[in-house]
C-alpha positions in Angstrom: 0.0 0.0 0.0 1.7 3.8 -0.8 2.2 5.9 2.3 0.2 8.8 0.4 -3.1 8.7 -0.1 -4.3 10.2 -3.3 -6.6 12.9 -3.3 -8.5 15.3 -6.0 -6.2 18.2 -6.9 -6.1 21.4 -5.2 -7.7 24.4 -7.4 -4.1 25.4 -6.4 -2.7 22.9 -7.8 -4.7 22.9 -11.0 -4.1 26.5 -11.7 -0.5 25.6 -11.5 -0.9 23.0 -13.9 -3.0 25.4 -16.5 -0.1 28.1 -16.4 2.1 24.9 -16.8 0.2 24.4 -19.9 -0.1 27.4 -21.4 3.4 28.4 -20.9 4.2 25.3 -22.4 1.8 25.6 -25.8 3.3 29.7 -26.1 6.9 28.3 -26.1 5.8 25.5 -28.9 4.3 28.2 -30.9 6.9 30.5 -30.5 9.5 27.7 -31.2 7.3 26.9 -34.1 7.6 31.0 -35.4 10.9 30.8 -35.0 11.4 28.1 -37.1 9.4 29.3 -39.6 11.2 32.8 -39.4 14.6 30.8 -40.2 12.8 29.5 -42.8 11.8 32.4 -45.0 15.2 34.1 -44.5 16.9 31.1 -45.9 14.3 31.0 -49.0 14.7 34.7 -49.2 18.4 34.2 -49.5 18.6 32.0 -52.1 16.2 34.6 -54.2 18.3 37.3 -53.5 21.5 35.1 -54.6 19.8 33.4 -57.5 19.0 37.1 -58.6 22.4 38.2 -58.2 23.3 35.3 -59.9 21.6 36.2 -62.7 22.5 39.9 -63.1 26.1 38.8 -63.0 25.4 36.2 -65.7 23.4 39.1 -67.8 26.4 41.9 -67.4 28.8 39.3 -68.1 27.1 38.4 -71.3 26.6 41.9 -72.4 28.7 43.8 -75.4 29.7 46.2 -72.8 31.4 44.0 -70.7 33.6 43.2 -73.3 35.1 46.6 -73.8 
């Protein structure tokens, strides 16, 4: 037999666990955001450089450049 006796929760105890709860689901959807801001600047990176990729290409091409 356990030395402690179970009992219903304390409203104490189960406000604790509902900040416990919602501080947890904040920090998954802020952890979530983040990711998803790494994201885009990655993808935004690789317009920028495909971009710059292509300018080079274009200028390097031209009749000017030649000169």
């Amino acid at each position: 037999m356990s030395r402690f006796f179970r009992t219903a929760p304390s409203a104490r105890n189960q406000a604790a666990q509902a900040r416990l709860g919602a501080a947890r689901r904040r920090f998954d959807l802020s952890s979530i955001a983040l990711r998803q801001a790494a994201l885009d600047l990655v993808e935004g990176e690789r317009r920028v450089s495909a971009a710059l990729r292509t300018t080079l290409a274009r200028l390097d091409a031209s009749p000017a450049s030649a000169a």
